[in-house]
C-alpha positions in Angstrom: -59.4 -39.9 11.6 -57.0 -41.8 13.8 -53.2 -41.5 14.0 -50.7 -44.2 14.4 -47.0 -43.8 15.3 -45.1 -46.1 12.8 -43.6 -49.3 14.6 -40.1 -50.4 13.4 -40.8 -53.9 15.0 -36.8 -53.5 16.2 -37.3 -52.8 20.2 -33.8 -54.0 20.4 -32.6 -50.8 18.5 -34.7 -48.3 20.3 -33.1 -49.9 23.4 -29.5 -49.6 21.9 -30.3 -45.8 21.4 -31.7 -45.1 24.8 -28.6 -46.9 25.8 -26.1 -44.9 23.7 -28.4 -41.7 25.2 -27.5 -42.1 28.5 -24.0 -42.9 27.8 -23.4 -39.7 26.1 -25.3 -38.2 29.1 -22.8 -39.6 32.0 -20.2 -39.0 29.5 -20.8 -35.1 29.5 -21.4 -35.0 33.2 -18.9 -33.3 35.4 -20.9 -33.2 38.7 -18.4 -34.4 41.6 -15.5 -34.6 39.1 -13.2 -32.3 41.2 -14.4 -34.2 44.2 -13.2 -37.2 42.9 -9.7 -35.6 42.2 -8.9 -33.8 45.3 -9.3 -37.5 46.6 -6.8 -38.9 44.4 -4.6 -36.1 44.9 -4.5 -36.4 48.9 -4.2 -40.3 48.1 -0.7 -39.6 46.2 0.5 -37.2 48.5 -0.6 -39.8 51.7 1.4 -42.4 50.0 4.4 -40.1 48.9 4.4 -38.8 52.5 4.7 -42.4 54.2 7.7 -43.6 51.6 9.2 -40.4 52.5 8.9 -40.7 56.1 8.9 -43.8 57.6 7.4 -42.2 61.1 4.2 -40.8 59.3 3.2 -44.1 57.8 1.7 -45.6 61.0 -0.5 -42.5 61.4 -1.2 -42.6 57.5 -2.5 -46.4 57.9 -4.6 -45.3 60.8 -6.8 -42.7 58.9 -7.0 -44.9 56.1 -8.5 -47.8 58.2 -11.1 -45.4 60.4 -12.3 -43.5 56.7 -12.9 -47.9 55.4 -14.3 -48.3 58.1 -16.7 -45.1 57.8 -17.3 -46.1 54.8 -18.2 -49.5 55.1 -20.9 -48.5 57.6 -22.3 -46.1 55.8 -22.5 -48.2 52.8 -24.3 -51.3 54.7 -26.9 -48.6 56.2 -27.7 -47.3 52.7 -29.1 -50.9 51.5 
């Protein structure tokens, strides 16, 4: 006696449900989330700092360039 798994025939809806799976998956993930917003937060208070103070703004382009910069290099060795 052999056993078949019915076939819809509709791969385009199984796809749409792994689809709508994953979504729901990255949806409920909070893995680097207060990573993300200690970033945004130092970004605010970088920007707040060099309307502020005029001085500090030089200093606060600086370390913005050199962390691009980082970035950019370690995103081109990645690949």
């Amino acid at each position: 006696m052999t056993y078949r798994t019915p076939h819809t025939g509709d791969d385009q809806e199984g796809n749409r449900l792994t689809n709508a799976i994953w979504r729901l998956r990255l949806w409920k993930d909070r893995q680097g989330q207060d990573l993300i917003e200690y970033a945004l937060m130092a970004g605010f208070v970088a920007v707040a700092a060099g309307a502020i103070m005029p001085g500090v703004a030089n200093s606060i382009s600086t370390i913005f360039s050199k962390v691009a910069s980082v970035m950019t290099r370690s995103a081109s060795q990645g690949s």
